[in-house]
C-alpha positions, 0 to 999 in steps of 0.5 A: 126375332119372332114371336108366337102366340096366342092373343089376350084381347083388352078393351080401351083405357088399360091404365097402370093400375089395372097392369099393375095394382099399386098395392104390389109396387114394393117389389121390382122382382118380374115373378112377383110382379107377373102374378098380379098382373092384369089381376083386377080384370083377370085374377087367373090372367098369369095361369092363362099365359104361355110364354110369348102369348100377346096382349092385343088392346084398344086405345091409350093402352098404359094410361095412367102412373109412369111406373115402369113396373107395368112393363116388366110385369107383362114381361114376367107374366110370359107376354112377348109383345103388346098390340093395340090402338095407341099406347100412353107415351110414358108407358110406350117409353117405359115398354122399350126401356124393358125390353118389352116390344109393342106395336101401334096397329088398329087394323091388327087390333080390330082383325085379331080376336081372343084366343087366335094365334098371332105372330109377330116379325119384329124386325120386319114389322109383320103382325100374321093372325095364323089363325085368319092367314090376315097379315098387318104392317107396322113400322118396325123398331129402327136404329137405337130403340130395336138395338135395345129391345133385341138386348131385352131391354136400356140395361141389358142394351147399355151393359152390351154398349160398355162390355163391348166397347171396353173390350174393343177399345184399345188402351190409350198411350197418348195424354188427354189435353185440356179443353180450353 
């Protein structure tokens, strides 16, 4: 899967507050959420998105509340991948169960300026600033997590899990027998 667009450029310390205002936390709905997004930094962030456009970050991106609203606000607002520094691990975690793919790359971070174009191999974990021709590698997803980020997130990736295994599965003829 690739994505393509153009970099949005944070500083360090974006918390959840600052993704998402706490004050729009009474919904989960991705398009309402996305219209708040990054609002207290940027109140016209939404209207500058095209889908797939890419929010490159400093340090400690996602610090701040547990709430996986942040993510899927991101995701609502059109963002296809996030870049930075470090990521807060609660957020790092909640990113994936999204569906949300994110890339820990200082050098990608420090080479990748607002408004270039920027596209992203996430199988391969090639991060290409298009508009430089600079290629950055990131370790990409393996195992579990790229399965649920390619299912768009742990719901979709475990929906994917029972249909398919419900319809492989053959019935069973035989009794279970009692675990001693």
């Amino acid at each position: 899967m690739k994505i393509t667009g153009k970099a949005h450029k944070f500083e360090r310390d974006i918390d959840t507050d600052i993704i998402i205002p706490a004050s729009y936390l009474t919904t989960f709905d991705p398009d309402e959420l996305s219209e708040h997004c990054m609002e207290p930094l940027d109140a016209d962030f939404k209207a500058k998105v095209q889908p797939g456009d890419v929010i490159v970050a400093d340090e400690n991106f996602g610090c701040g509340s547990s709430r996986e609203h942040a993510p899927v606000a991101i995701k609502g607002a059109g963002i296809g991948a996030v870049i930075a520094k470090s990521f807060a691990r609660i957020f790092y975690r909640n990113a994936v169960n999204t569906g949300l793919p994110i890339f820990e790359s200082p050098e990608a971070v420090d080479g990748i300026n607002a408004g270039d174009k920027v596209s992203i191999d996430i199988e391969a974990g090639v991060i290409t600033n298009e508009t430089t021709g600079k290629i950055y590698r990131t370790p990409p997803f393996t195992g579990h997590l790229a399965e649920i980020i390619e299912a768009g997130g742990l719901i979709e990736y475990t929906k994917n899990r029972v249909t398919g295994s419900a319809a492989k599965a053959a019935p069973r003829t035989e009794s279970r027998k009692p675990r001693n």
